[in-house]
C-alpha positions in Angstrom: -34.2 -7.0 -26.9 -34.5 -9.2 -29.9 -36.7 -8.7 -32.7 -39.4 -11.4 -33.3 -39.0 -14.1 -36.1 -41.0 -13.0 -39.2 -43.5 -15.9 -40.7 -41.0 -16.3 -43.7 -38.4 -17.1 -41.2 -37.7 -21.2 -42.0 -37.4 -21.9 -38.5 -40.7 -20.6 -37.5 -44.0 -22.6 -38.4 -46.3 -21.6 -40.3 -49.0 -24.1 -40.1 -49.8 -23.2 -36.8 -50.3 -19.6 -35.2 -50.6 -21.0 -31.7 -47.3 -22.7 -32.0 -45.9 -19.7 -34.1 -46.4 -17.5 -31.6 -44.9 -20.3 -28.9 -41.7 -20.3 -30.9 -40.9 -16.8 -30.9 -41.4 -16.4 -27.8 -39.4 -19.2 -27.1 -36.6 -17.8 -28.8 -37.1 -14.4 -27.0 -36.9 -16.3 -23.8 -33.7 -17.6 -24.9 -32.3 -14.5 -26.3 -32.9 -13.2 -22.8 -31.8 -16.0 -20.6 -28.2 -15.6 -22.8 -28.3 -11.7 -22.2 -28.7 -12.6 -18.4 -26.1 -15.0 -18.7 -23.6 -12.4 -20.3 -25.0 -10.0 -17.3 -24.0 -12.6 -14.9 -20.6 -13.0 -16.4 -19.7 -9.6 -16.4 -20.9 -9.1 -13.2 -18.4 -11.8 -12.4 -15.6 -10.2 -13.9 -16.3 -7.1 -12.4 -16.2 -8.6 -9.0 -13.0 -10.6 -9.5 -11.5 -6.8 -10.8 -13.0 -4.9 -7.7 -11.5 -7.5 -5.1 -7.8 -7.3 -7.5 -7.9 -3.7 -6.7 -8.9 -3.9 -3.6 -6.2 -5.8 -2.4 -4.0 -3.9 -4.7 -5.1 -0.7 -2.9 -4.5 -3.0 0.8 -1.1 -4.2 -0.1 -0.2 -0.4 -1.3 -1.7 0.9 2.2 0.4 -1.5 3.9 3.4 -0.8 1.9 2.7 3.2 3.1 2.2 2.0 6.7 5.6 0.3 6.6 7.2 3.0 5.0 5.6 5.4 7.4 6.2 2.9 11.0 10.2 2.8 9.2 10.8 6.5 8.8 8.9 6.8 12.1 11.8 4.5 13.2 14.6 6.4 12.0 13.6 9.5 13.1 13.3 7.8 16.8 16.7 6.1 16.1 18.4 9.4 14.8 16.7 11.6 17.6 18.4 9.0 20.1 21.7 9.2 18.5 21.4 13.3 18.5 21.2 12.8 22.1 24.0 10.5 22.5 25.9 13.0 20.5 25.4 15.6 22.6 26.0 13.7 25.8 29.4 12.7 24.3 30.0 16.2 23.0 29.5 17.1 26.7 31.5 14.6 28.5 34.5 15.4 25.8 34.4 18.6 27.1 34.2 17.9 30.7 37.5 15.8 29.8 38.9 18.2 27.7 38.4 20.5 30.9 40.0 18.3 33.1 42.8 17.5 31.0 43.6 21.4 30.9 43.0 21.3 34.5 45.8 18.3 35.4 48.2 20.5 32.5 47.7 23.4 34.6 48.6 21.8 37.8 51.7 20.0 36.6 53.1 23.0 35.0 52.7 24.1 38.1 54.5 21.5 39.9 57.2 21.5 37.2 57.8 25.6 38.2 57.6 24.5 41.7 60.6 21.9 41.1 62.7 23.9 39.1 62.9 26.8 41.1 63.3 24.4 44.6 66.1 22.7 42.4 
């Protein structure tokens, strides 16, 4: 709030009280009409800064969700590939199995020849 113009101020005149009295208020009205203005412009500022942070906040949520869908990805990628593992651990040792199997047999038939020989 501004404080009203004394009667020595130059600016303010003295002849008469009627206009006196108009011209400080006239300069309280424009004291406040520039405080309302600086109001406005802040209030502006502020604004602009919320909706920076806001899609600072949005781009960082996104950035998580990306982050969160990828490692959500690799675990379904690795879990798939710990399951190929194991199917190809288990068919190894089917072959491994049958391998000693066919060994066994021709052994055999090598035992077979030599003592027919």
């Amino acid at each position: 709030m501004t404080t009203p113009r004394s009667p020595e101020d130059p600016t303010v005149s003295t002849t008469n009280p009627d206009l006196q009295a108009c011209e400080l208020e006239c300069a309280e009205t424009k004291t406040i009409v520039q405080t309302l203005r600086n109001y406005r412009g802040l209030e502006e500022q502020l604004r602009r800064e919320t909706r920076a942070r806001r899609k600072a906040e949005a781009a960082a949520v996104l950035r998580a969700a990306a982050f969160t869908q990828s490692a959500q990805a690799q675990e379904a990628a690795l879990a798939a590939l710990t399951c190929e593992v194991a199917e190809l651990r288990s068919a190894c040792a089917r072959q491994v199995r049958r391998l000693s199997e066919q060994r066994g047999r021709i052994e055999g038939y090598e035992r077979e020849r030599g003592s027919i020989s």
